[in-house]
C-alpha positions in Angstrom: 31.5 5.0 -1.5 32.5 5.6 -5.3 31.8 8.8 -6.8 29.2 6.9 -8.8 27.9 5.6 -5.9 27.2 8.9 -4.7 25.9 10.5 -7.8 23.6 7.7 -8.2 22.3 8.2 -4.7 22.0 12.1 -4.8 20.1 11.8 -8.3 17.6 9.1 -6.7 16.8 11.5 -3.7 16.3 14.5 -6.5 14.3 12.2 -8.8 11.5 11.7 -5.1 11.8 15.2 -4.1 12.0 17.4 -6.9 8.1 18.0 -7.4 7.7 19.5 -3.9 10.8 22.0 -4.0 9.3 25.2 -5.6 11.3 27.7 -4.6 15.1 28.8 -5.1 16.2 28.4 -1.2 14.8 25.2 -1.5 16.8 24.2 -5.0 20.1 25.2 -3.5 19.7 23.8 0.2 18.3 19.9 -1.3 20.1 19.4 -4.8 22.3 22.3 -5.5 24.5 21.9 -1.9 24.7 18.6 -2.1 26.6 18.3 -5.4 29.0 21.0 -4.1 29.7 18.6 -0.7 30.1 15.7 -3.8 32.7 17.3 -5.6 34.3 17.8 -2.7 34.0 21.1 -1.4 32.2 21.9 2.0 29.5 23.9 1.7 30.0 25.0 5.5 33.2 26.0 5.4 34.0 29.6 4.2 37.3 28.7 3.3 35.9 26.5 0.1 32.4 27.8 -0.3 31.4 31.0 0.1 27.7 31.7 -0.4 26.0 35.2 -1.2 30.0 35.8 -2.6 29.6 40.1 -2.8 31.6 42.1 -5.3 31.4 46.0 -6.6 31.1 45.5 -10.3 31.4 48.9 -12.4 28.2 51.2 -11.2 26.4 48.2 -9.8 27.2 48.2 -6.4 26.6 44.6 -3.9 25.9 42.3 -6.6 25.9 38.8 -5.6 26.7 35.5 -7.0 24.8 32.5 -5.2 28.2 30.2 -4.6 31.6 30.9 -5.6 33.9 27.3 -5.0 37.4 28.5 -3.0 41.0 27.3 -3.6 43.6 28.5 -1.9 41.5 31.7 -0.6 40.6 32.7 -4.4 37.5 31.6 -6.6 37.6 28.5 -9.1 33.3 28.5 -9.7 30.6 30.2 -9.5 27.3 28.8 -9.2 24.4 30.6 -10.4 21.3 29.2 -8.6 17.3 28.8 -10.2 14.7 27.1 -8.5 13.8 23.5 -9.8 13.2 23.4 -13.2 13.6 26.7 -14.3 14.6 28.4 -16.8 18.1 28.7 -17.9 18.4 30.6 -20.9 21.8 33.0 -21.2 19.3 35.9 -20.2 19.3 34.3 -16.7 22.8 34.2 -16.4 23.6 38.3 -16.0 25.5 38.6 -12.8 27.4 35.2 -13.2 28.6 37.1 -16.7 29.5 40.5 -14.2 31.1 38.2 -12.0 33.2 35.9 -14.0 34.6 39.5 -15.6 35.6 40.7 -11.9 37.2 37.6 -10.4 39.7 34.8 -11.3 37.3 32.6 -11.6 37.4 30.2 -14.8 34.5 28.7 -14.2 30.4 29.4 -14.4 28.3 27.1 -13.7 24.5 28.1 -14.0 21.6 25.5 -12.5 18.7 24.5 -11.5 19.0 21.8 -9.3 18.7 19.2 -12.3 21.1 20.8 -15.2 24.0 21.9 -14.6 25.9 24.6 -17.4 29.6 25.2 -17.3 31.0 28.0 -18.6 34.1 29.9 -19.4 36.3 31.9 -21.6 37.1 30.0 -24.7 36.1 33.0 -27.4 37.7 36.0 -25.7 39.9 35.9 -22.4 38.1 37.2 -19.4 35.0 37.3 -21.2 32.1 34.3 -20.7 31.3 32.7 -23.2 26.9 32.8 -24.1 27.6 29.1 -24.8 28.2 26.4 -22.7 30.9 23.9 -23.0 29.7 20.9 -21.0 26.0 20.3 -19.5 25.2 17.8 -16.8 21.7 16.5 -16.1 21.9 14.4 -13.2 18.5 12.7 -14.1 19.9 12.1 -17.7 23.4 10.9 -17.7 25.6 9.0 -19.6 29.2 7.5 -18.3 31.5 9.9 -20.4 29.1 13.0 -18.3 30.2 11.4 -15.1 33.7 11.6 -16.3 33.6 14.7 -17.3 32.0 15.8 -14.2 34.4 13.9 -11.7 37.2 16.8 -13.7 35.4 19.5 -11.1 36.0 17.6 -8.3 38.3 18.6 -5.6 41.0 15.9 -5.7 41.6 16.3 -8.9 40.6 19.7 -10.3 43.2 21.0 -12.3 42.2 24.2 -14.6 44.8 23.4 -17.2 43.2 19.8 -18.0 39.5 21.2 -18.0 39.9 23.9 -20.3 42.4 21.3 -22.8 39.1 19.6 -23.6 36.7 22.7 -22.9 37.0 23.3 -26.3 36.4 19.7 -28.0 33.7 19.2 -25.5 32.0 22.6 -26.8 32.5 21.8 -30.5 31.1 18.1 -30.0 28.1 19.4 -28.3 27.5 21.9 -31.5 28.1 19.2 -33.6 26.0 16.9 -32.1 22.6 19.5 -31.7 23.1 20.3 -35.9 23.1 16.6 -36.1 20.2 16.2 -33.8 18.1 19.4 -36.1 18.9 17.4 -39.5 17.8 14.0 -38.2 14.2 15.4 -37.1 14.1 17.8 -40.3 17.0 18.3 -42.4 17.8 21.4 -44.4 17.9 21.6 -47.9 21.9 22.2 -48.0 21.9 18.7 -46.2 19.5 17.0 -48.8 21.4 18.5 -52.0 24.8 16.9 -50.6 23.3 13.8 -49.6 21.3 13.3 -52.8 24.1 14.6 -55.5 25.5 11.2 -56.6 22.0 10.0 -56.3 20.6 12.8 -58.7 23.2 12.7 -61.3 22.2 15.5 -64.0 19.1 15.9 -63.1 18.0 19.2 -61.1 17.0 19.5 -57.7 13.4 20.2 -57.8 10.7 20.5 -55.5 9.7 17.3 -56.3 12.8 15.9 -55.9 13.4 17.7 -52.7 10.8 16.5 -51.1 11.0 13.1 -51.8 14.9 13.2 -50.9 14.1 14.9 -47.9 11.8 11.8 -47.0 14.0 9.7 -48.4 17.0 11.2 -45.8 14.8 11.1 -42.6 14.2 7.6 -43.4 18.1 6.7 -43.3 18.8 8.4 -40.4 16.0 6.9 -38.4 16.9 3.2 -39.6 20.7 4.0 -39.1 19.9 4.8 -35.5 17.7 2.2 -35.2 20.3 -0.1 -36.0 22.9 0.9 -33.9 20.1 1.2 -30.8 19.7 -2.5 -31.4 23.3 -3.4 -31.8 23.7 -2.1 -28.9 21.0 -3.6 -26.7 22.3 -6.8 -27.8 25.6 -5.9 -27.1 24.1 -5.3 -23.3 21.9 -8.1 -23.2 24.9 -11.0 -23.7 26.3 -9.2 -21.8 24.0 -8.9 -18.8 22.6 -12.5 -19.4 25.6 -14.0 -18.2 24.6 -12.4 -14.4 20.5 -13.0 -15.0 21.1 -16.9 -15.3 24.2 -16.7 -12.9 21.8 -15.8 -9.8 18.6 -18.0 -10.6 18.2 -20.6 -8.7 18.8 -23.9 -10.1 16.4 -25.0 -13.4 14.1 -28.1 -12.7 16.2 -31.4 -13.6 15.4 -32.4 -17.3 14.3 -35.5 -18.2 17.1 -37.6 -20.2 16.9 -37.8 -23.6 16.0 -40.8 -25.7 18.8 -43.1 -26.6 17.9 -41.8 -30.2 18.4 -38.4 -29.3 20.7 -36.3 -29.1 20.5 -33.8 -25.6 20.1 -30.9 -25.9 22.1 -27.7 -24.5 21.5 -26.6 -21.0 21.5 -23.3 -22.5 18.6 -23.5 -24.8 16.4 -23.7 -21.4 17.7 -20.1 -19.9 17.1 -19.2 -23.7 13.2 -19.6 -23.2 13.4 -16.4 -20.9 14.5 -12.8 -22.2 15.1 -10.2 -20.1 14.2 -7.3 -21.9 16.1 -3.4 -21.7 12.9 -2.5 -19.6 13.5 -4.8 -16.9 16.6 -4.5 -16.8 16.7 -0.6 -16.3 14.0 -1.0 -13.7 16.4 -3.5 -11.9 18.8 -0.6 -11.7 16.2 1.8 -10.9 14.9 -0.4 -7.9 18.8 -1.0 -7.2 19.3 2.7 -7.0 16.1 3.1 -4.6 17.2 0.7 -2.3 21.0 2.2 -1.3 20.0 3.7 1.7 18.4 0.7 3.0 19.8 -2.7 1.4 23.3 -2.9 -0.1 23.2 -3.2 -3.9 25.2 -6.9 -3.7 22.5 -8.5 -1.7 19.9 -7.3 -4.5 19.2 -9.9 -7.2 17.3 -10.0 -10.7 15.2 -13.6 -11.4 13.4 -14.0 -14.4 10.5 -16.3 -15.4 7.7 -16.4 -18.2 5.6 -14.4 -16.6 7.3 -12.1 -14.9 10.7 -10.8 -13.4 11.2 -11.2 -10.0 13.6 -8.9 -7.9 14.8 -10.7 -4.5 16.8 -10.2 -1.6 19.5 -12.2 -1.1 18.3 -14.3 -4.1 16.2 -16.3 -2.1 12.4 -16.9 -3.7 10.8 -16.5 0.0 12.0 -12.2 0.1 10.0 -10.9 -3.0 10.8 -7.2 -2.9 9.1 -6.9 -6.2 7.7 -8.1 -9.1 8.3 -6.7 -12.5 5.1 -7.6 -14.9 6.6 -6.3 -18.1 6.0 -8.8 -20.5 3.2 -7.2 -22.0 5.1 -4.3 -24.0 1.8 -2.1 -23.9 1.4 -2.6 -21.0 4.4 -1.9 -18.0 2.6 -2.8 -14.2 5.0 -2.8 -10.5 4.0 -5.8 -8.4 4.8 -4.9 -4.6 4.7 -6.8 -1.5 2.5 -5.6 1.9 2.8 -6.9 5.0 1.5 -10.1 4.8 3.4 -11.0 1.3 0.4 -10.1 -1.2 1.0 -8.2 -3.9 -0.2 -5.3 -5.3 -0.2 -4.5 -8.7 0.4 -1.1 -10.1 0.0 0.2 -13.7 3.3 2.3 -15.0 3.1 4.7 -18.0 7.2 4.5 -18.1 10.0 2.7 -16.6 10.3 5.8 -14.3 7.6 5.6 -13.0 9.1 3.5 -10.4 10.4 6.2 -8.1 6.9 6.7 -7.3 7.0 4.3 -5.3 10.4 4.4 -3.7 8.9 4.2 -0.3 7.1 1.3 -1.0 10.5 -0.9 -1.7 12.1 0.9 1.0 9.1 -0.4 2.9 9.1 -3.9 1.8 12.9 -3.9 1.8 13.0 -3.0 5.0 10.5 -5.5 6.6 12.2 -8.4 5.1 15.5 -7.2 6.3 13.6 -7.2 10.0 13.3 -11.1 9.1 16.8 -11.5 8.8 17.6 -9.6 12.1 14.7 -11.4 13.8 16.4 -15.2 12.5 19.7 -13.9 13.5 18.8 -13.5 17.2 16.8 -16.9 16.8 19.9 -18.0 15.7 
């Protein structure tokens, strides 16, 4: 299995679980373990993980870092461990400072089970930085995170490639959270810079500020807008290629008149959109379904009145039904035993992991089907 593949699977099981662990033995033995064994490193073997790792440091005697990663006999990480959820200000992250000063560690990572904040020395030598320079949220990812990530791992970890784009990645982060403060309310340095060739001569009054500073939300919100949708239909020509590639064949058309000309087979699959929101629940439902089903022999079917997701892309093994075509309204059609469905009102597209037994459930029954045929057979 990919390291992807993995990551996807670990991040399901987090997404189901993480309500019910409260407590910090929990977090580290359910999420926090588990992405040390995917990077590679055994948490079970001394030799690469050493838990409770005990130092001396100054006049504080038997301080303890929760998990400091080995190679070659000497620490690489250390992993500073919250319960689910909580709180990971810099004020939380005392002893992993104490720690990274007393060993040859490069590398702090402070967590809660869901975020993940890697540290290290890029303002003075030997000294951690109060800033991270990369942050993982393995309910919130992107690809270029994964990559990033996948740097750690133990095939491939190499410090001098890490901390050659430490920097960048810490400067882009900065960058990108100033960016993030001026698009929801942007300064008044930001307005006068933006509005000076507007302006001309004219001062910069409060009037004029504050209808510039409208003026300058309302760009950055269309500008995004923009590229949001250039994007989605980027991913949507993209992805409609596979939608009408596994739906079953359309119902033969009757032939034109002699008068007329036909017209393209593709202005049918037109008729039916499959919208972002299906199309992430798909995935979501996909994701569920690893550790019963593999992901090839789950297919996406759409229709007028609702997306249908299938096994083995056959009409007769409804796993579930997506009723999104109602944009105020998102509902989860499952299957029980006897094939009716039950329909299930969803305040967001995650809402689907609620219900990740359920598909496991139905997934599971119709795979039973198969096995029962096969004997038959």
């Amino acid at each position: 299995m990919d390291f992807i593949d993995e990551l996807r699977l670990l991040a399901t099981r987090i997404a189901a679980t993480k309500d019910i662990v409260s407590t910090e033995e929990a977090t580290k033995n359910s999420m926090i373990m588990p992405m040390i064994k995917l990077l590679g490193y055994d948490p079970f073997n001394p030799l690469e993980v050493t838990p409770e790792l005990v130092a001396d440091v100054g006049t504080k005697k038997g301080e303890k870092v929760d998990y400091a990663v080995l190679r070659d006999g000497k620490p690489i990480m250390l992993f500073e461990c919250k319960k689910a959820g909580g709180d990971l200000s810099i004020n939380h992250a005392g002893q992993l400072f104490r720690y990274f000063h007393v060993t040859e560690a490069r590398f702090g990572v402070l967590t809660n089970g869901l975020v993940y904040r890697f540290f290290t020395d890029l303002e003075q030598p030997n000294k951690m930085d109060e800033k991270p320079f990369f942050e993982f949220n393995i309910l919130d990812y992107r690809e270029r995170d994964v990559e990033e990530l996948k740097k750690f791992a133990k095939t491939i970890f190499d410090l001098d490639t890490i901390l050659a784009t430490a920097n960048e990645l810490k400067y882009t982060r900065s960058i990108q959270t100033r960016l993030s403060e001026w698009v929801a309310k942007p300064s008044e340095d930001f307005v006068r810079l933006v509005s000076a060739d507007l302006i001309g001569s004219r001062r910069f009054t409060p009037a004029i500020k504050d209808q510039f500073t409208l003026l300058t939300q309302r760009a950055f919100e269309q500008l995004i807008g923009a590229r949001i949708n250039e994007r989605l239909k980027g991913a949507m020509t993209n992805e409609a290629v596979s939608v009408v590639s596994v739906a079953s064949s359309p119902a033969p058309v009757p032939a034109a008149a002699p008068t007329q000309a036909a017209a393209p087979a593709v202005e049918v699959a037109a008729q039916v959109t499959t919208s972002p929101e299906e199309l992430e629940a798909f995935h979501s439902i996909r994701a569920i379904l690893r550790e019963v089903v593999a992901s090839k022999r789950v297919f996406i079917r759409d229709a007028q009145s609702y997306c249908a997701v299938l096994l083995d892309d056959n009409n007769r093994k409804p796993i579930a039904r997506l009723r999104f075509n109602n944009t105020q309204r998102l509902r989860l059609g499952l299957f029980g035993a006897g094939k009716e469905e039950e329909i299930f009102d969803l305040s967001s597209v995650d809402d689907i992991f609620n219900y990740a037994d359920r598909l496991k459930e139905a997934a599971a029954a119709l795979l039973g089907i198969n096995d029962a045929l096969a004997k038959q057979g």
